[in-house]
MARDRENBA-519581 format. One record per residue (C-alpha): x, y, z. Coordinates in steps of 0.1 Angstrom, whole numbers, padded with zeros to 4 digits, always signed. Layout:
XYZ ...
This chain:
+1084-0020+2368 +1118-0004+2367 +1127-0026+2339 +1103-0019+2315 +1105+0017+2323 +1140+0016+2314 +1132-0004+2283 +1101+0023+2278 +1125+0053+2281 +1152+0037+2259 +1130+0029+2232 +1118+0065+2234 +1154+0079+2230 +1157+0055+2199 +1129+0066+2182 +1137+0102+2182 +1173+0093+2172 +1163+0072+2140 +1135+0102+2132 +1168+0129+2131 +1186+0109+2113 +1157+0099+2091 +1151+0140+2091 +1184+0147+2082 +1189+0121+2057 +1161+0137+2039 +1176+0173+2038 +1203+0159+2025 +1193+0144+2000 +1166+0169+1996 +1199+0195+1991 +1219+0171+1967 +1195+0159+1945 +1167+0179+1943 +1180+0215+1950 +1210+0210+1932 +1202+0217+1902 +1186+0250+1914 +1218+0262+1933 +1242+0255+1899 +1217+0277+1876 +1220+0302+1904 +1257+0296+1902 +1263+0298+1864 +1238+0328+1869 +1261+0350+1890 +1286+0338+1871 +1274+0343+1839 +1265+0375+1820 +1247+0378+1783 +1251+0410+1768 +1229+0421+1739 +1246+0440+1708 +1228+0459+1687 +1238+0453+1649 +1237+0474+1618 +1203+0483+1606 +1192+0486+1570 +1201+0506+1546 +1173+0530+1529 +1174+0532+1490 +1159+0553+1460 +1143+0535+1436 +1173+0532+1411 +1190+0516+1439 +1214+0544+1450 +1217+0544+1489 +1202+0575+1511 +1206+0563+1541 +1234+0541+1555 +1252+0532+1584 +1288+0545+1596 +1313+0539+1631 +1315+0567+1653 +1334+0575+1682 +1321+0589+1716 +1330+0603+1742 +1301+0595+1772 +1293+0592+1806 +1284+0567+1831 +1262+0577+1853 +1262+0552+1878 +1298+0549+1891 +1294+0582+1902 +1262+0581+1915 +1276+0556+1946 +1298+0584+1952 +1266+0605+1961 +1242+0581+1974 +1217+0591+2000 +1212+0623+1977 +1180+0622+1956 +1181+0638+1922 +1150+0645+1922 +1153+0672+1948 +1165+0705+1943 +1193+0707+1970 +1200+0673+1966 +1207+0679+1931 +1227+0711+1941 +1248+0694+1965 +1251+0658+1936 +1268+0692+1913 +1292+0702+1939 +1301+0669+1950 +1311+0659+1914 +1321+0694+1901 +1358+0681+1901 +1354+0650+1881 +1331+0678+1856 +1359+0699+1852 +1391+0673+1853 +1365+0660+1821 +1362+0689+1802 +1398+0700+1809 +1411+0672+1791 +1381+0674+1760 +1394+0707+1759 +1429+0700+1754 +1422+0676+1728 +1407+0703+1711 +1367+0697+1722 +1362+0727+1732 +1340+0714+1765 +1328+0730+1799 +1320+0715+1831 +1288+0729+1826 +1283+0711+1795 +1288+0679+1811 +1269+0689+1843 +1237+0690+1815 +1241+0662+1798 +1241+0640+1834 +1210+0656+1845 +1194+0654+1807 +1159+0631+1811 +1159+0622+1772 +1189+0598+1782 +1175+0569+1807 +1189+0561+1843 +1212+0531+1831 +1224+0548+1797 +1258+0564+1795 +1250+0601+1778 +1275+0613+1754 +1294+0646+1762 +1316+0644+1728 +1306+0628+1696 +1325+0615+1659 +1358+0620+1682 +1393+0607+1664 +1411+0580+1677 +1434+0598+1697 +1410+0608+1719 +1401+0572+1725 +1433+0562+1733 +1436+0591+1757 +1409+0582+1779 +1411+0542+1777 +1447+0549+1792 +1437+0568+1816 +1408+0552+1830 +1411+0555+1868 +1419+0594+1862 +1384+0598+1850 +1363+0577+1867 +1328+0570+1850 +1340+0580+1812 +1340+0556+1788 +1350+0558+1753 +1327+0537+1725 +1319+0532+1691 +1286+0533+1680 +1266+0526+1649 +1247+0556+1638 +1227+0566+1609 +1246+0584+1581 +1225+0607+1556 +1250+0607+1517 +1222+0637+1506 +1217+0656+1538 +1184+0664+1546 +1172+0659+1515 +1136+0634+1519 +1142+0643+1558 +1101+0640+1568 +1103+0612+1542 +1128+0590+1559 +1124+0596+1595 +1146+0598+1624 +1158+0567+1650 +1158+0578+1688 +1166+0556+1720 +1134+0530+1730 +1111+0546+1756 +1093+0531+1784 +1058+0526+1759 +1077+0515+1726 +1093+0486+1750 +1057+0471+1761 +1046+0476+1727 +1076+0458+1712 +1067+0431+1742 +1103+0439+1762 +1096+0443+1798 +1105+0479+1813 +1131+0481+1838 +1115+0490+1874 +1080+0487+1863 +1055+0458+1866 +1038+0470+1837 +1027+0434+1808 +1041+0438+1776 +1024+0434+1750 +1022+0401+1728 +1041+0409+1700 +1030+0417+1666 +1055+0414+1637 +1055+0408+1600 +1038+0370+1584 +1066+0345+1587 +1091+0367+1605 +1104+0360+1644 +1099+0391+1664 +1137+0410+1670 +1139+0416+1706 +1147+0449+1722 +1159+0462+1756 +1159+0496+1770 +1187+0517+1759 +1183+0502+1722 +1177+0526+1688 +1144+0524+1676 +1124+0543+1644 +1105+0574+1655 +1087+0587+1618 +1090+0586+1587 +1103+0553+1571 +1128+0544+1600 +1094+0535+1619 +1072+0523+1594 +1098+0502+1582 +1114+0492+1622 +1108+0454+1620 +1123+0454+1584 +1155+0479+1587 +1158+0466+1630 +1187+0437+1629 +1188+0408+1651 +1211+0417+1680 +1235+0396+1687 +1248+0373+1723 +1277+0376+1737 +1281+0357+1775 +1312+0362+1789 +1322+0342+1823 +1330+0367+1854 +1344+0363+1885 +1330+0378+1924 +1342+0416+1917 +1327+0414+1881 +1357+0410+1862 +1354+0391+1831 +1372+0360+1830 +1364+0345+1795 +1341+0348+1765 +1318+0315+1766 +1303+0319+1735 +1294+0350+1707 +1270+0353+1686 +1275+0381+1659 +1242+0400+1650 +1223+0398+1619 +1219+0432+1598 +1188+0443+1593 +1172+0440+1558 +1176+0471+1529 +1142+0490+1521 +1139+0503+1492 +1119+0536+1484 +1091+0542+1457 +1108+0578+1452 +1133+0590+1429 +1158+0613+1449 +1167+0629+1418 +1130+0639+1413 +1126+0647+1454 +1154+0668+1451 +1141+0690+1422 +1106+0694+1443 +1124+0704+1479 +1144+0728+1462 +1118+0746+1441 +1097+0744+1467 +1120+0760+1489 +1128+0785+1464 +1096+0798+1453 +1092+0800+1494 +1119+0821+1504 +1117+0846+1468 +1078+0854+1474 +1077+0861+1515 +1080+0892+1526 +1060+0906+1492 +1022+0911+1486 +0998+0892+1468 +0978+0908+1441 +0949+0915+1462 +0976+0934+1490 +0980+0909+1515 +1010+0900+1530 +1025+0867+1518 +1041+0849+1549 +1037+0814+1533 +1053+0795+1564 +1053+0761+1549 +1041+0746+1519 +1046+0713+1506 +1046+0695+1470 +1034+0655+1464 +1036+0634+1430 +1023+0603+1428 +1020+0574+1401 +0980+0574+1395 +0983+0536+1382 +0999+0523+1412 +1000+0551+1442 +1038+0551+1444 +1050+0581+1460 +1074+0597+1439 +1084+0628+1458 +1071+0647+1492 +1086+0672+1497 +1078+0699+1529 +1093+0734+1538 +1105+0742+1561 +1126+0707+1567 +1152+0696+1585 +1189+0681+1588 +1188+0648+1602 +1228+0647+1607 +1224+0670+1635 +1200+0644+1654 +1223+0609+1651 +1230+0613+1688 +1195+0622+1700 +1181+0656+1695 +1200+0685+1722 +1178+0705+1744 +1184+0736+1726 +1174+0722+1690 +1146+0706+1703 +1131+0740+1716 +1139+0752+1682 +1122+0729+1663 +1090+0730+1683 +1086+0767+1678 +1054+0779+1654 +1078+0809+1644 +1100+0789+1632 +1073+0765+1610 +1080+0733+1627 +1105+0717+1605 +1100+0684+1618 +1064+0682+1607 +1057+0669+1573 +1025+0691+1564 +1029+0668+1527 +1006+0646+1550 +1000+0665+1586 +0993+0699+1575 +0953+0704+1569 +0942+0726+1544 +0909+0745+1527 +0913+0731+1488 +0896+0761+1477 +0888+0753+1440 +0906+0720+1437 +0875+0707+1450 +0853+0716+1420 +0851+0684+1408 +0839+0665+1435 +0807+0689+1436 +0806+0681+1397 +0808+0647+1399 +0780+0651+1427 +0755+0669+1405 +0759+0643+1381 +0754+0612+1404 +0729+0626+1423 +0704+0636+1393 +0707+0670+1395 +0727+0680+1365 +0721+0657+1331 +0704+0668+1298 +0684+0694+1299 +0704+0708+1329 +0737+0708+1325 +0743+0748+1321 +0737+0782+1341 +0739+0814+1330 +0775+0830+1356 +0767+0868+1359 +0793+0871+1384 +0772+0870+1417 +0747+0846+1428 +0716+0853+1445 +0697+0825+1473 +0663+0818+1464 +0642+0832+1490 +0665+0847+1511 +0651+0872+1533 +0680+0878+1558 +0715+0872+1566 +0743+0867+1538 +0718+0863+1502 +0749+0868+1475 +0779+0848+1470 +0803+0861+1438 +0828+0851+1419 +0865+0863+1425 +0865+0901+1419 +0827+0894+1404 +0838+0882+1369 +0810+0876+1348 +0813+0843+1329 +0786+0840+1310 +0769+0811+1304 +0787+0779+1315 +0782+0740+1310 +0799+0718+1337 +0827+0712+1313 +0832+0747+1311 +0827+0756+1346 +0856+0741+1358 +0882+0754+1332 +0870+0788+1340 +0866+0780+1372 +0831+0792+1379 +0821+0795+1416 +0789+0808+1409 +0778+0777+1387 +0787+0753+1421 +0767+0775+1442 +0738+0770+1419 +0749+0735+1423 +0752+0731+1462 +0717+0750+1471 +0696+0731+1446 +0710+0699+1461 +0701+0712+1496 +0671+0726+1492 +0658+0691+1470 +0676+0671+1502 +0641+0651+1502 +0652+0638+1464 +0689+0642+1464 +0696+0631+1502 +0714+0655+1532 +0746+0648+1517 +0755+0642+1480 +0783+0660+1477 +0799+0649+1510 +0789+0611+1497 +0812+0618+1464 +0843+0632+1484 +0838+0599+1505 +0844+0580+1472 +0876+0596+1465 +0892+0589+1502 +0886+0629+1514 +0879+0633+1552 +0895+0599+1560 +0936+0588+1561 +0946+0574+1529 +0961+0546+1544 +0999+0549+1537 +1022+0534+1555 +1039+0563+1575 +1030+0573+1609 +1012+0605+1614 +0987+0611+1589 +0964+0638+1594 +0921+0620+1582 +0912+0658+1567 +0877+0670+1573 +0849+0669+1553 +0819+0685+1571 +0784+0672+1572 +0752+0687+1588 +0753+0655+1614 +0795+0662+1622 +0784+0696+1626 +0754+0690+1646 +0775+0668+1670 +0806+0688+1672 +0778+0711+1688 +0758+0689+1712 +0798+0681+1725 +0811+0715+1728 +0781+0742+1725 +0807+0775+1735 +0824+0768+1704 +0800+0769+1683 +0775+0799+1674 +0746+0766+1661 +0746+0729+1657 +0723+0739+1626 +0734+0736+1590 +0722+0762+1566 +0721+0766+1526 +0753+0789+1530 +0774+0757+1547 +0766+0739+1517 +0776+0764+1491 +0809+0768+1510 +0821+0732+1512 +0808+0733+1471 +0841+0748+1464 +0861+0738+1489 +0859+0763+1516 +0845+0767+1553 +0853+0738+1572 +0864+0715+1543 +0902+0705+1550 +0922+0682+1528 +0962+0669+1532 +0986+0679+1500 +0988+0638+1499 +0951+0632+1501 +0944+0660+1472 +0975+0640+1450 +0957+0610+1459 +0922+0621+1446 +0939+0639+1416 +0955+0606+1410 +0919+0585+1408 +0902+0610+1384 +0937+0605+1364 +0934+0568+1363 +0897+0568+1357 +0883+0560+1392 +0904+0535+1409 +0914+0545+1441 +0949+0537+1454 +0967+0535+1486 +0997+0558+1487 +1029+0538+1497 +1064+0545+1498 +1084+0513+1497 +1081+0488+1469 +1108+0460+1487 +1126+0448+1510 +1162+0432+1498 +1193+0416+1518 +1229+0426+1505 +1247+0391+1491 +1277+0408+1492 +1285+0433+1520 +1313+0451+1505 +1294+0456+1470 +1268+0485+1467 +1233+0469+1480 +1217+0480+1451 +1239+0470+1425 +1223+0444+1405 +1229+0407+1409 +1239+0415+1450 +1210+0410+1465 +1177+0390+1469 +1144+0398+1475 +1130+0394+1512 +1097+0408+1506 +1078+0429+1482 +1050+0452+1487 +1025+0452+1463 +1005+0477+1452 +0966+0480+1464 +0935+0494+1451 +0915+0508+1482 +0879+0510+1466 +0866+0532+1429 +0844+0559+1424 +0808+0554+1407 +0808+0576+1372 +0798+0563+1340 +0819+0574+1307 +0802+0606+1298 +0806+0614+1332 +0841+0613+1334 +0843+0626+1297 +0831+0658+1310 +0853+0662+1339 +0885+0647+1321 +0873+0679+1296 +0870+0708+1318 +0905+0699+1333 +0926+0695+1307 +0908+0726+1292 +0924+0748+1323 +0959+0742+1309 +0948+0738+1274 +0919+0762+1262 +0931+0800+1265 +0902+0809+1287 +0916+0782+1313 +0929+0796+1347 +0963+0782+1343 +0966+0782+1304 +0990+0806+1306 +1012+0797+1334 +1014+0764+1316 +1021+0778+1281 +1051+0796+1297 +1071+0763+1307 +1049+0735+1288 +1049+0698+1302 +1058+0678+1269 +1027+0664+1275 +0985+0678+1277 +0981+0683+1316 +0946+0684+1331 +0945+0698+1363 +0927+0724+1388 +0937+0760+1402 +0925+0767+1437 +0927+0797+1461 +0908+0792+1492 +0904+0824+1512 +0913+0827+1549 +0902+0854+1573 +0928+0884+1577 +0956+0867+1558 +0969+0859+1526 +0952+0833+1505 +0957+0796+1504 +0975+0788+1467 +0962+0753+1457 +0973+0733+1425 +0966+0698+1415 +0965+0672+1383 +0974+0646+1362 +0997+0637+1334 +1003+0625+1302 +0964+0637+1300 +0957+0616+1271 +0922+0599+1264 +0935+0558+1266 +0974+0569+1273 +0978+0560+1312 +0989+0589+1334 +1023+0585+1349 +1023+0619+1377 +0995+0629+1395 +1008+0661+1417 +0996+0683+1444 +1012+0715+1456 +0997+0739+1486 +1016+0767+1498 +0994+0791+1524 +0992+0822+1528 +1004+0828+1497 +0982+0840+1474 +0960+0825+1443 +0966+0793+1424 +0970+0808+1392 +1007+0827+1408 +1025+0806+1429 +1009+0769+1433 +1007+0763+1395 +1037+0780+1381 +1057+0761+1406 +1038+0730+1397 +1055+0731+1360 +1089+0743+1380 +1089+0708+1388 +1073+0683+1361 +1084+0699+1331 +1115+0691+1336 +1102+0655+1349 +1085+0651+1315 +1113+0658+1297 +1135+0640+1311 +1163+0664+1319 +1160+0662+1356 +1197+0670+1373 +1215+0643+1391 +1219+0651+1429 +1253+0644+1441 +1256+0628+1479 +1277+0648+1504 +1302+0625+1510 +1336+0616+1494 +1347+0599+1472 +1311+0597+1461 +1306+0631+1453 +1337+0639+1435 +1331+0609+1416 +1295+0619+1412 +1307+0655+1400 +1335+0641+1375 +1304+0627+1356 +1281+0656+1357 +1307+0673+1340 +1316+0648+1317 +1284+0650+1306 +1280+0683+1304 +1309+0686+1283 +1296+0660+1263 +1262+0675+1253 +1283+0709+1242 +1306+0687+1220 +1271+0672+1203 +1256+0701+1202 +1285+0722+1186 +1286+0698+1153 +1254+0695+1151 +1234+0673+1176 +1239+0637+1182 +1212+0615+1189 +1233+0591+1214 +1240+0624+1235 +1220+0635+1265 +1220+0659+1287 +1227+0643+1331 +1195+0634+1339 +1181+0623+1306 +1164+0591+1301 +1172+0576+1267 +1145+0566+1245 
């Protein structure tokens, strides 16, 4: 028994033996072969870092090719944040006497800072720096800048220096450079740091957050461009409509480090790509004329009175032309604008506030497209075009006798007469006539026969036509930000009631509402670019066409060449141009309207005959005055049309200009219309010079070359092969 208890107790022992070596056999190999793998990424991982470098994004370009935005090297002064925030950890920023005691605790590295700024002549205050380290446009992990476009020597003052001012770094960025200012400044845009939503959208995951991105969206046959926080991105304007174009592909570059992370070696570096060139539908040339007219007539009729007494505060206004045949955007011009050089770096507190002011007329809208507006009598023919579609007016019925007022049928209380500006008596009109003379009493005969025969003519004929020409709906161009407009309906109306009844007096519509939006007043709004736009269909006979801005997107063959030089560069992509839908009118139809338009430049009874005859197009013009009226201010000044107005010559401008509180039409909307394409039609538009040498003085030289030129042909006698800067030779 002792025996085989021994043997019992020995085999025992063996048996756990072999099982921890068995076990530990396993773990090793277990570590070796399986795990090892695991533990060298984790190794090249720690040892390893990829940094992303943003490249150069596209260039922006006229249509002639001539560059209006670029890119240039900067130099800047910033600071990193988080150095010194592990010399006040434990302290929360996000407390008041935390925050107090994070600005005395760091008050002498503020002031050693601004010492030295100051010294190098950047005039600089601790206090300055203390603003930019608290500032929340700037994220957690981004250095801020505390000087900007610094010279060199103040680079190689702080990069020798760099443990006497701990957390400053000196770098050079890529920033947007503007040749012509803020000339086309709502047009173009602005680019800004990435924010938290633009990252998931762009399908970049946010730092700190467990939030999905998005699956990425991006152009046909183009690979998404990646982003990170801290990267530039489009905000308006074309820098954002354009972002996956203009963005480049960043470039790699992993560089080996050791423990401390210190960087041993560069393992490999991939340059970036720059981003493609867009090229604009507008000529800066012609934007330039409309901003500064525009700005002109502005500032040289506020502060006066209108001809009815009002005071004229006119605290924007903004001018569109368009190419009816394809719906380029020629010019878009908006006042008050806007310098885009002052923004490069992000926009400072200060400006911000500025901008963002009412008083001030928020520059950094673009009312072209985000400013709504009653189109007064721009709107007559839509209710024309509406009497004829619908049955109403045709043979037999086509005119009405305008004794200045009109009376409702049956009207037994309330508001019963609607009249003419200052009552004029017209006489008897046709619809032709109607519009040059611009007869509200023959559209409110018009507007309460279609409401009262609703049964035969349906609830909405004249809200149907507007429809037909885009109004009360976004015309679809590309930019960001368009405003749809308003055009109001007796179902809008009765459901902007049910949804808010304290607003509204009644969710009812009445014969009045109906005469109102007739010629383009009460709740009726339209954009400057939607008018253009609808100006732009009758011009071309119907077709309706999206507004767009950019006609192609090129890459530079040779980088040191100008990118729109011909022969240096190909074509990525192009963008075509695209008809959105027509509007139903048959010949005579259009006859009539095409008629009554061109008759208020051309017949002398027309409203703005004799603004026109005082600074001619070279061609016939048809177009429409409008003054819409707005309670206890000045009146809205409304112009819009077409030209080369020409039975079977296709129209080349279609135009719209809205100025408010301003006064009628016939002053300030239409003479500063023929400002503006008279010189267009004649070719003799000015050359705008950029802003920046040598380009300008080179630019300059051959203005006055020119110039000089011109006098020389004209002093013997004219010379065909002369022509003046700006003239297009025949």
């Amino acid at each position: 028994m002792d025996t085989d208890s021994a043997k019992v107790r020995l085999g025992a022992v063996g048996i756990v033996a072999v099982s921890l070596f068995l076990a530990l056999f396993a773990r090793l190999w277990f570590l070796q072969g399986i795990e090892r793998q695991e533990f060298e990424a984790a190794s090249v991982s720690n040892r390893l870092r990829v940094i992303q470098t943003e490249g150069p994004r596209g260039r922006i370009l006229d249509r002639n090719g001539r560059v209006i935005v670029d890119n240039r090297t900067t130099i800047v002064v910033t600071l990193d944040r988080e150095p010194l925030r592990e010399r006040v950890s434990g302290l929360d920023e996000r407390d008041p006497e935390d925050l107090e005691k994070i600005r005395e605790e760091l008050s002498e590295e503020f002031e050693s800072t601004a010492a030295a700024l100051t010294s190098l002549s950047i005039p600089t205050t601790a206090e300055d720096i203390w603003e930019r380290y608290t500032d929340k446009r700037y994220s957690p992990q981004e250095p801020v800048p505390v000087a900007e476009d610094v010279g060199e020597e103040v680079e190689q003052y702080f990069m020798e220096r760099t443990a006497d001012y701990p957390g400053v770094l000196v770098e050079r960025r890529t920033v947007r450079e503007y040749p012509y200012g803020s000339l086309a400044a709502h047009l173009l845009g602005y680019v800004g740091e990435i924010n938290d939503e633009e990252l998931l959208a762009r399908g970049a995951e946010v730092p700190g957050s467990d939030e999905e991105p998005a699956t990425t969206t991006t152009l046909p046959g183009q690979e998404p461009k990646p982003y990170e926080a801290g990267d530039s991105i489009g905000k308006t304007g074309v820098e954002r409509a354009y972002e996956q174009d203009l963005r480049a592909v960043p470039g790699e570059r992993t560089i080996e480090v050791n423990a401390r992370g210190e960087m041993l070696d560069v393992v490999s570096d991939t340059p970036p790509v720059p981003g493609e060139d867009v090229w604009l539908t507008i000529d800066i040339d012609q934007q330039a004329l409309a901003e500064a007219a525009l700005a002109e007539k502005i500032e040289s009729i506020r502060g006066g009175r209108t001809s009815d007494g009002m005071d004229i505060e006119a605290p924007q206004g903004s001018v569109v032309i368009t190419d009816p045949e394809t719906g380029e955007v020629r010019a878009m011009a908006s006042y008050p604008t806007y310098d885009p050089r002052l923004i490069v770096n992000g926009i400072p507190t200060a400006l911000w506030e500025y901008y963002q002011d009412p008083a001030n007329g928020l520059p950094l809208n673009n009312w072209a497209m985000q400013g709504g507006y009653a189109p007064g009598s721009t709107f007559k023919p839509i209710t024309a075009l509406a009497g004829m579609q619908s049955g109403f007016i045709g043979p037999g019925n086509e005119t009405f006798y305008d004794q200045g007022v009109y009376e409702l049928q049956n009207c037994s209380g309330g508001k019963c007469e609607f009249q003419n500006a200052g009552r004029a008596r017209l006489g008897s009109v046709d619809l032709t006539r109607s519009l040059t003379v611009s007869s509200d009493v023959y559209y409110y005969w018009i507007a309460e026969n279609l409401w009262l025969g609703r049964g035969a003519y349906g609830e909405t004929p004249i809200q149907d036509t507007a429809e037909q020409f885009g109004l009360g709906s976004s015309t679809g161009i590309e930019l960001p930000g368009e405003l749809s407009g308003r055009i109001p309906t007796p179902q809008n109306r009765r459901e902007a009631y049910e949804a808010n009844p304290e607003a509204f007096l009644t969710g009812d519509w009445y014969t009045g509402d109906n005469l109102n939006t007739a010629i383009g007043q009460g709740d009726v709004l339209v954009t400057p670019l939607q008018l253009a736009n609808a100006y732009a269909t009758l011009g071309n006979g119907g077709t309706v066409m999206r507004p767009h801005v950019a006609f192609q997107t090129t890459r530079a063959i040779d980088a040191t060449q100008p990118p729109g030089e011909e022969g240096n560069y190909e074509v990525v992509r192009t963008i075509e141009p695209e008809e959105l839908g027509s509007v139903e009118m048959t010949p005579d139809q259009y006859g009539k309207l095409f008629q009554g338009l061109l008759g208020v430049t051309q017949d002398p009874g027309g409203t703005a005959s004799s603004v026109w005859a005082a600074n001619p197009t070279a061609w016939p013009f048809a177009g429409k005055t409008g003054t819409a009226q707005v309670r206890d201010k000045a009146d809205t000044s409304v112009f819009a049309g077409w030209g080369p107005a020409v039975p079977g010559q296709a129209p080349e401008y279609a135009i719209a200009v809205i100025i408010p509180e301003s006064g009628f039409g016939s002053d300030v909307a239409a003479p500063l219309t023929f400002e503006i394409l008279t010189p267009i039609s004649e070719g003799r538009v000015d050359p705008v010079c950029p802003l920046v040498e040598p380009e300008r003085s080179e630019c300059e030289q051959d203005k006055a070359a020119a110039y000089e030129r011109l006098a020389a042909a004209t002093a013997a006698g004219g010379d065909e092969g002369d022509t003046a800067p700006g003239t297009e030779e025949p």
